[in-house]
Legacy VTK file of the C-alpha trace (Angstrom):
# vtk DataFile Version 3.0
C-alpha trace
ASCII
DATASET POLYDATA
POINTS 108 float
0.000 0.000 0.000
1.322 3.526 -0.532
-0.282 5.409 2.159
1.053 8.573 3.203
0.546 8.680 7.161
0.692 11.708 9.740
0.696 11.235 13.105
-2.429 13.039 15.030
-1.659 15.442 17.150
-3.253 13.823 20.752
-3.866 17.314 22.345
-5.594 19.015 18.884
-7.574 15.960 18.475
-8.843 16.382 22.018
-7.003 13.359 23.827
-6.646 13.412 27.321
-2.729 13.846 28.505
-3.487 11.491 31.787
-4.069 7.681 32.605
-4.933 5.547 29.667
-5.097 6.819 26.013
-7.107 5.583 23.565
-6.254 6.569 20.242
-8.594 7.538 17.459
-9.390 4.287 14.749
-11.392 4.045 12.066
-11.508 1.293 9.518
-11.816 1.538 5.526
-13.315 -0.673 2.817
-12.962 -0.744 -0.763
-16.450 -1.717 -1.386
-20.262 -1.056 -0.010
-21.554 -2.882 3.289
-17.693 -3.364 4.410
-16.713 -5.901 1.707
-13.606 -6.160 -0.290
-10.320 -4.730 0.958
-9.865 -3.112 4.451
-7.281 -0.568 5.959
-7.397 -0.192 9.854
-5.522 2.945 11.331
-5.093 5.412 13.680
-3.360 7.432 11.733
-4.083 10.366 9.927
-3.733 9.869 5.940
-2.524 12.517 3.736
-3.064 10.339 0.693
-4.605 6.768 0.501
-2.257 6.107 -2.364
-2.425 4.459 -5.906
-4.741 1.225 -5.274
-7.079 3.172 -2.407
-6.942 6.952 -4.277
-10.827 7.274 -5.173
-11.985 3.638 -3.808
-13.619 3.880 -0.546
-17.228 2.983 -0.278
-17.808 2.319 3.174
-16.465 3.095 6.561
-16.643 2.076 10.506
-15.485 4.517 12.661
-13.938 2.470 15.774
-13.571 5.878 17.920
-12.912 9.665 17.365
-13.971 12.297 15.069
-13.191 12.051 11.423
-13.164 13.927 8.401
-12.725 12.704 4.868
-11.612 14.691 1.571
-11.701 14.816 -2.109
-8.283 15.771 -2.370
-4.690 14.061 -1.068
-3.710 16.838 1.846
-7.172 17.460 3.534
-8.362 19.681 0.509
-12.523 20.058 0.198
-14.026 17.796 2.812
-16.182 15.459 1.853
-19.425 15.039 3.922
-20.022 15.664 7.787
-17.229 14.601 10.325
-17.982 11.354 11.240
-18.209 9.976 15.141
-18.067 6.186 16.153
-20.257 3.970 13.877
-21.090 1.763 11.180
-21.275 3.088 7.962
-22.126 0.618 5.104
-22.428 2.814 2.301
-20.408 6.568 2.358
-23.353 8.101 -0.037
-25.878 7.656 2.923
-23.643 9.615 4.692
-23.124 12.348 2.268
-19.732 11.178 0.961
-19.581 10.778 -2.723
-18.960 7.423 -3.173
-14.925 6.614 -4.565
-13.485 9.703 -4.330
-11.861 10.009 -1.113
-8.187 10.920 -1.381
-7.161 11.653 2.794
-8.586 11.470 5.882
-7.984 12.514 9.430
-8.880 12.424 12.798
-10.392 16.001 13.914
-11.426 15.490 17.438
-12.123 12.667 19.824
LINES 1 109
108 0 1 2 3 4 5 6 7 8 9 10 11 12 13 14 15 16 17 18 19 20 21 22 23 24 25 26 27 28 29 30 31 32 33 34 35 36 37 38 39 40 41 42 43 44 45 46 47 48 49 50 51 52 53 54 55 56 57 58 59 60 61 62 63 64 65 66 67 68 69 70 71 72 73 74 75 76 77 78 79 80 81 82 83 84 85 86 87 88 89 90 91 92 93 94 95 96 97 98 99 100 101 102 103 104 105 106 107
C-alpha cells in the first residue's frame, strides 16, 4: 500500500494527557456494506495512495472524530465529520462514493 501517514496530534484531536489513552481508529473498505479490501488505522492519511486513491465505499469509525476529503492533503471535505459507527455505504452519509483521497482524525 502507498499510504502517506501523519501522526495526530493527541492534544488538537482532544485526547486526554493522563491515565490511559485511547487513540482515534477508524476502519476503511474498498467496497459497499464493508466488503472487499480493508485498511485499519489510527493514523491520519494525507493520501490513501495508488490502489485506495478514489476507492472507498464504506467506513466504521472504531472511535474519534473524522473527516474525509476529495483531495490528497485534507483539501474540500467530503461530507459531515464522522463519530463512532457503522457506515455501510459513504453516499448515505453524504460522501460521494470513490473519491476520497485523505482522511484525518479532527477530534475525539
Amino acid at each position: 500500500m502507498e499510504f502517506i501517514t501523519a501522526a495526530i496530534d493527541l492534544k488538537e484531536a482532544g485526547v486526554a494527557s493522563a491515565g490511559h489513552i485511547h487513540l482515534p481508529e477508524v476502519v476503511i473498505y474498498y467496497d459497499k456494506d464493508f466488503k472487499g479490501s480493508e485498511y485499519r488505522t489510527n493514523l491520519n492519511v494525507l493520501f490513501v495512495g495508488g490502489v485506495w486513491n478514489d476507492q472507498i465505499s464504506s467506513i466504521v469509525v472504531v472511535s474519534g472524530q473524522w473527516q474525509f476529503y476529495l483531495h490528497r492533503d485534507f483539501v474540500e471535505p467530503l461530507g459531515p465529520v464522522l463519530g463512532p459507527g457503522y457506515y455501510p455505504w459513504v453516499e448515505a452519509v453524504g460522501i460521494r462514493n470513490d473519491q476520497v483521497s485523505s482522511f484525518r482524525c479532527v477530534g475525539y
